[in-house]
DOTIMI-599537 format. One record per residue (C-alpha): residue number from 1; residue in three letters; x, y, z. Coordinates in Angstrom, 1 decimal, decimal comma. Example, Ala and Ser with C-alpha at 12.3 -4.5 7.8 and 13.67 -1.06 7.14 Angstrom:
BEGIN
[node 1; 'ALA'; [12,3; -4,5; 7,8]]
[node 2; 'SER'; [13,7; -1,1; 7,1]]
END
This chain:
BEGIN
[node 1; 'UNK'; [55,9; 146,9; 164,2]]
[node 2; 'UNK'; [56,9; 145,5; 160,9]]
[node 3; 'UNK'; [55,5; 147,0; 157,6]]
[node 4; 'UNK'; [53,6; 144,9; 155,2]]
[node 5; 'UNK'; [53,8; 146,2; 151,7]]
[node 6; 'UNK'; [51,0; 145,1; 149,5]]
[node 7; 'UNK'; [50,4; 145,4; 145,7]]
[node 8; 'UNK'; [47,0; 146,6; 144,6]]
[node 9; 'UNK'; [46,4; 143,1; 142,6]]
[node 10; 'UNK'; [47,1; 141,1; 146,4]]
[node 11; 'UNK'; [50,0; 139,9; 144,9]]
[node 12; 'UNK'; [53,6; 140,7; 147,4]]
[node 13; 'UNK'; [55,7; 143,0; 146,0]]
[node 14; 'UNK'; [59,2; 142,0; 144,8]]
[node 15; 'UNK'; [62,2; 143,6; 147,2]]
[node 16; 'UNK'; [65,4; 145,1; 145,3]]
[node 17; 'UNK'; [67,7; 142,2; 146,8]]
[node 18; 'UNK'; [65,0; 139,1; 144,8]]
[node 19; 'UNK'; [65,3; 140,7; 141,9]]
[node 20; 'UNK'; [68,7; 141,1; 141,6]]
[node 21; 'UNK'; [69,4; 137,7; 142,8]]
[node 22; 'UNK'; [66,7; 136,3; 139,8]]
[node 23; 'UNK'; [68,8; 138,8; 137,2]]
[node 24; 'UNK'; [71,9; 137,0; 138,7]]
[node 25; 'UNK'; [70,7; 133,5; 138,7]]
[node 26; 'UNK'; [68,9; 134,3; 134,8]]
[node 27; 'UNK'; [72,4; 135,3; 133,8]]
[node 28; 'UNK'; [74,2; 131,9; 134,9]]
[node 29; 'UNK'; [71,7; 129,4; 134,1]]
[node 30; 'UNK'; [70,3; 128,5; 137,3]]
[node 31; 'UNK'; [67,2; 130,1; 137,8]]
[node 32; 'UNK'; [63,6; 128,4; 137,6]]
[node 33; 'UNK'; [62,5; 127,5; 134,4]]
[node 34; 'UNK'; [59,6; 129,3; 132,2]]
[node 35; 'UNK'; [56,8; 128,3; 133,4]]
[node 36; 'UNK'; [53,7; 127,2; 131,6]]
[node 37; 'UNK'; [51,3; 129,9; 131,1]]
[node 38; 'UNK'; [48,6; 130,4; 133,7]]
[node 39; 'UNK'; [45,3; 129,4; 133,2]]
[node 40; 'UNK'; [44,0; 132,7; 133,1]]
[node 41; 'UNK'; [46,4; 133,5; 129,9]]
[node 42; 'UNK'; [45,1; 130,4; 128,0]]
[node 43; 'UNK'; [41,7; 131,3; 128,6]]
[node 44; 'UNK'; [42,6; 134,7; 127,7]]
[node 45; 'UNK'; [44,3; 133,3; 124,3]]
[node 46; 'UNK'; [41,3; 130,4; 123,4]]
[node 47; 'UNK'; [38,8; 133,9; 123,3]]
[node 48; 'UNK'; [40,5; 135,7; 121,2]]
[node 49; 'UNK'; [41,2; 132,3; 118,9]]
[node 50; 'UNK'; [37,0; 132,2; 118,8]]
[node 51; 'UNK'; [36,6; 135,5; 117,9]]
[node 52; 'UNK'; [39,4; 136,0; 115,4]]
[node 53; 'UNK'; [40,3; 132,7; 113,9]]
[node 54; 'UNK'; [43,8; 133,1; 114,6]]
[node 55; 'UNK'; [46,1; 132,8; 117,2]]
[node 56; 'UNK'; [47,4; 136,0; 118,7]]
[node 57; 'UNK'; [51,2; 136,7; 118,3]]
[node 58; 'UNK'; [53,3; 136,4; 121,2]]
[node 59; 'UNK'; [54,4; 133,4; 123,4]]
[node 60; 'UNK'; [53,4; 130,5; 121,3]]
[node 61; 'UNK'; [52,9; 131,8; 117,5]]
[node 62; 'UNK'; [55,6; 134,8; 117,2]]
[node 63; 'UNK'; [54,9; 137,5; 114,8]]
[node 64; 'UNK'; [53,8; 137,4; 111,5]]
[node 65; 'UNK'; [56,7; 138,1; 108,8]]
[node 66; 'UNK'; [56,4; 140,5; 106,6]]
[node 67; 'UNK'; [56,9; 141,0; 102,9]]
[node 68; 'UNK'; [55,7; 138,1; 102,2]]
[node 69; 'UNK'; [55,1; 137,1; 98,4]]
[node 70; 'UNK'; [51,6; 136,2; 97,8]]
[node 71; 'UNK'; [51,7; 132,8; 96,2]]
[node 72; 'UNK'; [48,9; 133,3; 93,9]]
[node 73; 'UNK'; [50,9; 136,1; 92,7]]
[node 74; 'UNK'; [53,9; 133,4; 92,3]]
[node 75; 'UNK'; [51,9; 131,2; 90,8]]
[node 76; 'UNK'; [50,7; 133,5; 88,0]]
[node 77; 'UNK'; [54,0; 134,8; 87,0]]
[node 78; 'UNK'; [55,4; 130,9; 86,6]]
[node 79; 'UNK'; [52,8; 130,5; 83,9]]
[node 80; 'UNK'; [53,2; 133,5; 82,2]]
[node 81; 'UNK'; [57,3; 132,2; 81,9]]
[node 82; 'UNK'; [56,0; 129,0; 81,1]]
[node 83; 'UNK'; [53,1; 130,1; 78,5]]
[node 84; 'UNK'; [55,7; 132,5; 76,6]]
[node 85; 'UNK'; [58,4; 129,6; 76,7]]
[node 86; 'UNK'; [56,2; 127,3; 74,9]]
[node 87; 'UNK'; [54,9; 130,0; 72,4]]
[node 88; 'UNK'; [58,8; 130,9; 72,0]]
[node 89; 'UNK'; [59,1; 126,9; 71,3]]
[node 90; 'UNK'; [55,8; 126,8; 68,3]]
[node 91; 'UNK'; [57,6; 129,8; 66,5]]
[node 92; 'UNK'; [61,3; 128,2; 66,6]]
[node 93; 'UNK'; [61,1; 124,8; 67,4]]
[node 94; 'UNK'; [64,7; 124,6; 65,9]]
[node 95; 'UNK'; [65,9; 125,9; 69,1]]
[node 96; 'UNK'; [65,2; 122,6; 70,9]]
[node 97; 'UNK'; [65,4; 120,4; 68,1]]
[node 98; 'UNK'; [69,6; 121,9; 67,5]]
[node 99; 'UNK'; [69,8; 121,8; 70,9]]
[node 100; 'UNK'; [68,8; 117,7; 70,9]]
[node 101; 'UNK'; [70,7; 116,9; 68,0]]
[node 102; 'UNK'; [74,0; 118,5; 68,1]]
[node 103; 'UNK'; [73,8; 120,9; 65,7]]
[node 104; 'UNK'; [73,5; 124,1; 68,0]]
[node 105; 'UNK'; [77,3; 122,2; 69,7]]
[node 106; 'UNK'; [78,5; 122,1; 66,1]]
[node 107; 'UNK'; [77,7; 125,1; 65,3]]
[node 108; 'UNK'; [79,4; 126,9; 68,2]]
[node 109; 'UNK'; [82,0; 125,4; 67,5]]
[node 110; 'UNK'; [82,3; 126,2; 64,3]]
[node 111; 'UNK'; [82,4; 129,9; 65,2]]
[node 112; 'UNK'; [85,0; 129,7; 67,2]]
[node 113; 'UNK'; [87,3; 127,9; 65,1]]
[node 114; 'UNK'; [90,6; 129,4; 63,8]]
[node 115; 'UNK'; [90,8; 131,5; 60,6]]
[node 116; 'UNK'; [92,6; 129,5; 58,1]]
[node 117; 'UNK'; [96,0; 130,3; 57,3]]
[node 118; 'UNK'; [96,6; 132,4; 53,9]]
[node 119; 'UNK'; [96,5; 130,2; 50,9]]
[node 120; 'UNK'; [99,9; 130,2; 49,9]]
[node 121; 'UNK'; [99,4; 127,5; 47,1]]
[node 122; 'UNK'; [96,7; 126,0; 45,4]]
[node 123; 'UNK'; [95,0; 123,6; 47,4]]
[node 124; 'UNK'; [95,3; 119,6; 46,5]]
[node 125; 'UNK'; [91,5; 119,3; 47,3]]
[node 126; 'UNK'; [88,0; 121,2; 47,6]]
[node 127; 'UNK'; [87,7; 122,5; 52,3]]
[node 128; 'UNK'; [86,4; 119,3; 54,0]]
[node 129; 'UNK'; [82,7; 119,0; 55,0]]
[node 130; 'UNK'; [81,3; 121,0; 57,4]]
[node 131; 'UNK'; [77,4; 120,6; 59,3]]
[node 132; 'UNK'; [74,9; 121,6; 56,8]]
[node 133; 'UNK'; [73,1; 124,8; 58,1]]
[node 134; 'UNK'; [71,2; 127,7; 56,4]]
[node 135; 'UNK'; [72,1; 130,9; 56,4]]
[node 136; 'UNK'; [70,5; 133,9; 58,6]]
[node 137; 'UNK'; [70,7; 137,6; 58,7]]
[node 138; 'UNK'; [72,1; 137,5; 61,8]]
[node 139; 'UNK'; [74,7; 134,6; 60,9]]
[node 140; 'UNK'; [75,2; 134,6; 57,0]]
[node 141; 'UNK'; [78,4; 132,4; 56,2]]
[node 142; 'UNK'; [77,0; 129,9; 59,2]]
[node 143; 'UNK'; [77,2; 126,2; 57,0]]
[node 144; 'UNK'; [79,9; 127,5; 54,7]]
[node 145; 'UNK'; [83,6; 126,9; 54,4]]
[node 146; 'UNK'; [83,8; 130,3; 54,4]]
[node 147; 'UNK'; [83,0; 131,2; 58,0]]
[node 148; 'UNK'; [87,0; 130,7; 58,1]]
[node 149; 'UNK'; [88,0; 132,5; 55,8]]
[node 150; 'UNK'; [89,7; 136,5; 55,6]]
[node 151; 'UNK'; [87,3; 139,0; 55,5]]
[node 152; 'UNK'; [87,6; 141,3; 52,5]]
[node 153; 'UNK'; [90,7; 143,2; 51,4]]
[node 154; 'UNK'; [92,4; 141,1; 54,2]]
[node 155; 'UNK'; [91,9; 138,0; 51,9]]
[node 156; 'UNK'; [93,9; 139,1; 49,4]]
[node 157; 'UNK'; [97,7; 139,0; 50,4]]
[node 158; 'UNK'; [100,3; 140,4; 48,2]]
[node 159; 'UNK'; [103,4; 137,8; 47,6]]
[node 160; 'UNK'; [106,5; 139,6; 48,5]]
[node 161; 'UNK'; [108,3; 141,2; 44,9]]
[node 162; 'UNK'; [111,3; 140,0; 43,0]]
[node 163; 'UNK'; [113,2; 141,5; 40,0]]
[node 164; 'UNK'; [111,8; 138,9; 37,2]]
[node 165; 'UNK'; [111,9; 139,4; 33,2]]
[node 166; 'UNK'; [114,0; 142,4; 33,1]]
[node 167; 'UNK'; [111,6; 144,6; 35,7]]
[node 168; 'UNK'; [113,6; 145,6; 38,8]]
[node 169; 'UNK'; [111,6; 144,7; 42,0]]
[node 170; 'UNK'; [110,1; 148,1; 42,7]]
[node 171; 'UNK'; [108,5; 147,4; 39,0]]
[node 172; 'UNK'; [107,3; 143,7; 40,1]]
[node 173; 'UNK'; [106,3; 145,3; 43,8]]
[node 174; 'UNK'; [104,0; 148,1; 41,9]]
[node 175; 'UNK'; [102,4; 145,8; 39,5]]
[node 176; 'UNK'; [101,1; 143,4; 42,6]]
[node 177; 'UNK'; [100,2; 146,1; 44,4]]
[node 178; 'UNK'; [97,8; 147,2; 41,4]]
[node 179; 'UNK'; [96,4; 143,9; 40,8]]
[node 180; 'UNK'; [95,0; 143,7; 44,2]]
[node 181; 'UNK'; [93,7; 146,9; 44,2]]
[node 182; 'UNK'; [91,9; 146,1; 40,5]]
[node 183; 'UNK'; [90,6; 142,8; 42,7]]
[node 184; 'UNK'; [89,3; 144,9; 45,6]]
[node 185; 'UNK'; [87,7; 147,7; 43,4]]
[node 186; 'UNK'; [86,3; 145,4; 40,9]]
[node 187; 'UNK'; [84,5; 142,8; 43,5]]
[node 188; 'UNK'; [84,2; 144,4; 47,1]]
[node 189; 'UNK'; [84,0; 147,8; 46,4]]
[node 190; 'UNK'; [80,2; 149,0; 47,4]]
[node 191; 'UNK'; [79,4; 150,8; 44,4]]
[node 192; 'UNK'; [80,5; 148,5; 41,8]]
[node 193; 'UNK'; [78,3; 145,5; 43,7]]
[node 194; 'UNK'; [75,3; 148,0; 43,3]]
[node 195; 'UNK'; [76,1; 148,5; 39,6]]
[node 196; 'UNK'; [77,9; 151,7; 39,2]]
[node 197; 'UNK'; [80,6; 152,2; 37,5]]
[node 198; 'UNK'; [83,7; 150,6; 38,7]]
[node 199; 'UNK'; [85,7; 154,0; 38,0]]
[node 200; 'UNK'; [88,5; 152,8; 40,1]]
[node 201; 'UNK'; [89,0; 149,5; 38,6]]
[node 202; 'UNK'; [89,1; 151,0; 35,1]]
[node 203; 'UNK'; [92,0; 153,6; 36,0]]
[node 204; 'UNK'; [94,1; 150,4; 36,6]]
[node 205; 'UNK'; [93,9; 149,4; 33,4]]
[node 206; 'UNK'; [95,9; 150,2; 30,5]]
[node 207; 'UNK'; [93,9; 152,6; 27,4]]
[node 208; 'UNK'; [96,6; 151,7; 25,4]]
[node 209; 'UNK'; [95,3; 147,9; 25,1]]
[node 210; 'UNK'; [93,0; 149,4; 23,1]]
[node 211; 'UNK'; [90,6; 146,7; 21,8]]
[node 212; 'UNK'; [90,2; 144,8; 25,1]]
[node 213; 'UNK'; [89,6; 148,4; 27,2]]
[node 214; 'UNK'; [87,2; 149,4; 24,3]]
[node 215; 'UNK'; [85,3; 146,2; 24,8]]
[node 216; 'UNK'; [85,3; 146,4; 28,5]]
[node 217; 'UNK'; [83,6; 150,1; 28,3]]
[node 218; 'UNK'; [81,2; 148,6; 25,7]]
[node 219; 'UNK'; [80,1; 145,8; 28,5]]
[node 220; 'UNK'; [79,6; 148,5; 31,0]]
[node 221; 'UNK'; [77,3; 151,1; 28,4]]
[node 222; 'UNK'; [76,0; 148,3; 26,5]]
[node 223; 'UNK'; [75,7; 144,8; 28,4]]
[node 224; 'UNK'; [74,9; 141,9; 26,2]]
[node 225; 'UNK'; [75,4; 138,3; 26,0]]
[node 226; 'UNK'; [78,7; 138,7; 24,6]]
[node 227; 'UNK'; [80,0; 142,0; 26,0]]
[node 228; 'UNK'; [79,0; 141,0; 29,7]]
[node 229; 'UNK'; [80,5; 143,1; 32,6]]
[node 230; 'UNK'; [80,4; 140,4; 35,7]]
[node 231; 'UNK'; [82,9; 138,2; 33,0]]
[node 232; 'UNK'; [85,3; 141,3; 35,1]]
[node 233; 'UNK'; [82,9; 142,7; 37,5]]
[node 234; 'UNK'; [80,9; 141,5; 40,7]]
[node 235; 'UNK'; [77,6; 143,3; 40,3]]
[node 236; 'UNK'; [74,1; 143,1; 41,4]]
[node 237; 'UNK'; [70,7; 144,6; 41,0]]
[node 238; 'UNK'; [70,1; 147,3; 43,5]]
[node 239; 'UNK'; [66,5; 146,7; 42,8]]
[node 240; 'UNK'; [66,3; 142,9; 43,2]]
[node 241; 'UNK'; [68,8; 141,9; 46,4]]
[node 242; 'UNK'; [71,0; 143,5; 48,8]]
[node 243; 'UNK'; [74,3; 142,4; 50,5]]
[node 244; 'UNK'; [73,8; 141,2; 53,8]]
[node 245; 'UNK'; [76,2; 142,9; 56,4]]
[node 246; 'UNK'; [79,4; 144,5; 55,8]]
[node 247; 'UNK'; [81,6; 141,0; 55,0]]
[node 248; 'UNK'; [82,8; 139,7; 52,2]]
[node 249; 'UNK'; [84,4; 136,3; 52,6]]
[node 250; 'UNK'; [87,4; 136,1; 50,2]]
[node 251; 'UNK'; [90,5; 133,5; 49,4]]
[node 252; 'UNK'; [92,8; 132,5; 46,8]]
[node 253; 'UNK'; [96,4; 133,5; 46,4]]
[node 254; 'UNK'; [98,3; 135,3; 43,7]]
[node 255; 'UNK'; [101,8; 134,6; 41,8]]
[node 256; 'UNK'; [104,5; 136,2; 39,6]]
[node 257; 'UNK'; [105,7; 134,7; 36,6]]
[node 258; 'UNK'; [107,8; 135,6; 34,3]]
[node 259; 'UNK'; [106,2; 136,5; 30,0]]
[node 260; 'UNK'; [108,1; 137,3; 27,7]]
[node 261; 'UNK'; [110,9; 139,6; 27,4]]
[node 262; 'UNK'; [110,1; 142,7; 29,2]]
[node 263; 'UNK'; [106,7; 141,3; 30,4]]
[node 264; 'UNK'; [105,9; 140,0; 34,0]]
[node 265; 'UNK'; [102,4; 138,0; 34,6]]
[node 266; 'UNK'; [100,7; 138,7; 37,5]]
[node 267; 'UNK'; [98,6; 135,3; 38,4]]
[node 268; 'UNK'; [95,6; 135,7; 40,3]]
[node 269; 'UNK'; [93,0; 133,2; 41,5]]
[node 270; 'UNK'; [90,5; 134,0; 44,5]]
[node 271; 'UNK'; [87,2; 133,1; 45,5]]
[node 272; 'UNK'; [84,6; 135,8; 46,9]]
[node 273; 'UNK'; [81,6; 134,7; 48,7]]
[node 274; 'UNK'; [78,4; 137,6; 48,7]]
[node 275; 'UNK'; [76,1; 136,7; 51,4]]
[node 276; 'UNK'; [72,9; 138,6; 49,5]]
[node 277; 'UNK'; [69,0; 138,8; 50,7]]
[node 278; 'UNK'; [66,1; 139,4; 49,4]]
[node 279; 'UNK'; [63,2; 141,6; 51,1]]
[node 280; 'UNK'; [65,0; 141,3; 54,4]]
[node 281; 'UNK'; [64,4; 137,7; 54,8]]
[node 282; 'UNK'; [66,2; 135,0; 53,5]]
[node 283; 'UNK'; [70,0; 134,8; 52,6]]
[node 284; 'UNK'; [71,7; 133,1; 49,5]]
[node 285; 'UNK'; [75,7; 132,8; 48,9]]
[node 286; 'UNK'; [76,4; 133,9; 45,5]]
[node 287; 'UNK'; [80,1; 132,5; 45,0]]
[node 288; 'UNK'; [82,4; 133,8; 42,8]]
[node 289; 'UNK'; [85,3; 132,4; 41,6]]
[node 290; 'UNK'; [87,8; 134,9; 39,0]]
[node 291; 'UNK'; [91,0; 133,3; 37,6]]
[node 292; 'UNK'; [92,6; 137,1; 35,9]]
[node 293; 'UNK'; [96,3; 137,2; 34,7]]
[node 294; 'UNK'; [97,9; 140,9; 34,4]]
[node 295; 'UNK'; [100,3; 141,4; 32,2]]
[node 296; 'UNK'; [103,3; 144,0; 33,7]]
[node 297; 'UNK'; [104,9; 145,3; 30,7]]
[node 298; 'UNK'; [108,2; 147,8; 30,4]]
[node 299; 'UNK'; [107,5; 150,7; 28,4]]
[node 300; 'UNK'; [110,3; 151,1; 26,7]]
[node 301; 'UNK'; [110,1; 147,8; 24,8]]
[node 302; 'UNK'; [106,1; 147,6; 24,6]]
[node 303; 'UNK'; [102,9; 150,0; 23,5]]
[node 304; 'UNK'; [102,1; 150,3; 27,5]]
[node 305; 'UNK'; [101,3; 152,9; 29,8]]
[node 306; 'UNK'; [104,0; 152,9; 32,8]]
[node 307; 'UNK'; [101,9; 152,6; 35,8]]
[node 308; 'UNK'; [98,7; 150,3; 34,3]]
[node 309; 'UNK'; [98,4; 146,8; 33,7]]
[node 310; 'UNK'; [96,9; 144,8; 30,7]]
[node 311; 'UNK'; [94,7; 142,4; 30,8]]
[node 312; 'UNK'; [96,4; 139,1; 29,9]]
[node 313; 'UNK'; [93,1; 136,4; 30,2]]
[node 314; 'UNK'; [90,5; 135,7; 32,5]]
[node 315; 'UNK'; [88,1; 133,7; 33,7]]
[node 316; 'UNK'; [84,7; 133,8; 36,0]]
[node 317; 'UNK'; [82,3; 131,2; 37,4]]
[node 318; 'UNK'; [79,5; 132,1; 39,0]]
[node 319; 'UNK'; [77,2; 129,9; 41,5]]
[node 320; 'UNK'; [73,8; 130,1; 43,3]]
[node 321; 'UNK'; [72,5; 132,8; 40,0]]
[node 322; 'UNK'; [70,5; 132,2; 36,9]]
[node 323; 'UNK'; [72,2; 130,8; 34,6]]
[node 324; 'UNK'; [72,6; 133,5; 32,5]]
[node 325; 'UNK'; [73,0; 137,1; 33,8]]
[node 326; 'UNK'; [71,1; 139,5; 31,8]]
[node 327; 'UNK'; [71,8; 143,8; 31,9]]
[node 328; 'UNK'; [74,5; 143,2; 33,2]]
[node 329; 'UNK'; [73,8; 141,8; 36,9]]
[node 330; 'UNK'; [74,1; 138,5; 38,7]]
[node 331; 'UNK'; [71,1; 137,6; 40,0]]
[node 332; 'UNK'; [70,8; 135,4; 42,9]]
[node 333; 'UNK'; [68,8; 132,3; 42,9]]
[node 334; 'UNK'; [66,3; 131,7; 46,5]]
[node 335; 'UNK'; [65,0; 128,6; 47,1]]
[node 336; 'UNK'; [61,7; 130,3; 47,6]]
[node 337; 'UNK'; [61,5; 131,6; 44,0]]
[node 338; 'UNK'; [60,3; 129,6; 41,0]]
[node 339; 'UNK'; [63,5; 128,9; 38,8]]
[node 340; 'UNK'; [64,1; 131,4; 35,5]]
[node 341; 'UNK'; [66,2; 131,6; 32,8]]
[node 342; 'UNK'; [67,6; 128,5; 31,1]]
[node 343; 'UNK'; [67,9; 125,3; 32,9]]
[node 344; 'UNK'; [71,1; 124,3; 33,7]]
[node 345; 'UNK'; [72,1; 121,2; 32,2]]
[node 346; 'UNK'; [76,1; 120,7; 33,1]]
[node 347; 'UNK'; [77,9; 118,6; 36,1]]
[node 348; 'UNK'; [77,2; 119,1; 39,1]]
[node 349; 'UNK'; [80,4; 121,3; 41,1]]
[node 350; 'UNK'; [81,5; 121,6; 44,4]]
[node 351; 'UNK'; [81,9; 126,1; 44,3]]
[node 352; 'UNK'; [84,2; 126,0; 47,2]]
[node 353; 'UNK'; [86,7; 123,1; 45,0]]
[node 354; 'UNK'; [89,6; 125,9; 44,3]]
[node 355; 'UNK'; [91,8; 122,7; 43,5]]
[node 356; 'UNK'; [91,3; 122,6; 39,6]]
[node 357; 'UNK'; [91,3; 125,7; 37,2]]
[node 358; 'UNK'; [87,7; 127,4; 35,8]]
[node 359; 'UNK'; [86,5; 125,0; 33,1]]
[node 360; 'UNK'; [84,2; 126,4; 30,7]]
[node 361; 'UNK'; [81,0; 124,5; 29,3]]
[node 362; 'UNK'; [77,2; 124,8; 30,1]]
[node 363; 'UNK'; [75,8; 125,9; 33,2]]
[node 364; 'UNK'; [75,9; 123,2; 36,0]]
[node 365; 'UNK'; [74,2; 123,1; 40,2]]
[node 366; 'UNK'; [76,1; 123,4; 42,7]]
[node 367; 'UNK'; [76,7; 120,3; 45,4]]
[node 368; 'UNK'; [76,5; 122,8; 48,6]]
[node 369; 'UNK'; [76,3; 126,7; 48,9]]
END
């Protein structure tokens, strides 16, 4: 008597041997296909569709994914972006407009442009044009010719010395070496550009020129129209401006020549360029230009203290500040201020023009800052 076995559904079992063939057959292909579920399962699946308003997960949807972002969420964040980038856009629309016209390309590459070379000679002609742009905190020589030039002390290169006039070159080498160090103390030391004494541009030069060192202490204790420190001295009212940054953009060249016997002339002609501001938001230039010969003198044929120099002549012009300085200062002129002190009435110059010497005369404007 065979034995029947019978699931408790009334459904026939499955025998080891049909199920391994169906693994064997599901393995290489051949086995039936899926079938379509029965219609007990789709009646099964249209229920819970009624009473959940979503298909279950399994054969036909799969399940849900998950971390998901909501797209309200999305949606919000894109305008926040959106409303700060147009707000961004009403307080500085000069980032699109530079960005449409050019000026943000030209201005890139402006900063990365080349220092010039040292100025060995003095130039045929004023620096070429350059996109007009206004100065920033962040950026203050940006629409200058001076973006290129040596910062500082750097700016002002010592020629290389030469026995001349009778001094032997250790002489000559000492007596350059002095003049720059008057130039630096006198216009980028910090002190003396807030109006301090400029102690050590004074112990470069000779007591023993007595009526010019007399008259240059008089300018410092008693500034006046006539007795003037900034004819020798860059200085500025701690009160009114302050220098913007650390950088002073300097160039100009200096020579030897020789005086008469016993004498050497130190030449000297450089431009500095003060980036200054007042209350922390807008920057002016103040440019200034000092033509000062030093004479080098051997002590044992003239009244001269060994190791100073004499003043031999100098010269100053000043741009972008009243027209006058007064105790002692240069002050800066803003665009935003209304204009003081005398109205200039001379040519207009180009300050950056280091082709032609100073010229003296009334006080001019300035073609570009």
């Amino acid at each position: 008597m065979g034995n029947d076995n019978h699931d408790n559904d009334g459904g026939a079992g499955v025998s080891d041997e049909e199920w391994r063939r169906f693994q064997e057959d599901a393995a290489a292909g051949t086995g039936p296909a899926l079938r379509e579920p029965s219609a007990r399962a789709r009646m099964v699946t249209e229920r819970l569709r009624a009473t959940q308003g979503q298909e279950p997960p399994g054969w036909r949807t799969g399940p849900a994914r998950q971390g998901r972002r909501r797209p309200g969420r999305l949606g919000a964040a894109v305008a926040v972006v959106l409303i700060a980038g147009l707000a961004l856009i009403a307080l500085r629309p000069e980032l699109v407009i530079d960005r449409i016209t050019g000026k943000a390309d030209a201005r890139q590459e402006a900063k990365n442009a080349a220092p010039l070379p040292a100025e060995t000679a003095r130039p045929t002609a004023a620096p070429g044009a350059v996109p007009p742009d206004q100065p920033t905190l962040a950026e203050p020589f940006r629409g200058s010719p001076a973006l290129r030039w040596a910062d500082g002390a750097a700016g002002i290169e010592v020629p290389e010395a030469t026995a001349v006039g009778g001094l032997t070159k250790e002489q000559v080498a000492d007596g350059l070496a002095k003049a720059k160090q008057f130039l630096v103390a006198a216009n980028l030391d910090p002190a003396t550009l807030r109006g301090e004494r400029p102690a050590a541009a004074l112990a470069i030069l000779d007591p023993q020129q007595s009526e010019d060192f007399q008259g240059v202490e008089r300018s410092l204790t008693h500034p006046n129209a006539e007795d003037d420190p900034t004819h020798l001295f860059t200085r500025f009212d701690p009160a009114e401006v302050k220098p913007v940054g650390g950088v002073v953009k300097v160039r100009g060249s200096m020579r030897v020549e020789p005086g008469e016997p016993g004498e050497v002339r130190v030449a000297t002609d450089y431009t500095f360029v003060h980036p200054m501001t007042k209350g922390d938001t807008s920057v002016q230039r103040t440019i200034v230009r000092r033509q000062i010969t030093f004479s080098v003198l051997d002590p044992a044929r003239w009244k001269a203290t060994g190791d100073r120099l004499q003043l031999s002549e100098y010269h100053v012009e000043s741009s972008n500040v009243e027209c006058e300085a007064t105790r002692g200062y240069l002050h800066p002129q803003f665009p935003q201020d209304a204009p003081t002190g005398p109205a200039p009435t001379g040519p207009a110059t180009d300050p950056y023009d280091r082709s032609q010497d100073i010229k003296g005369g009334a006080c001019g404007t300035v073609t570009r800052s």
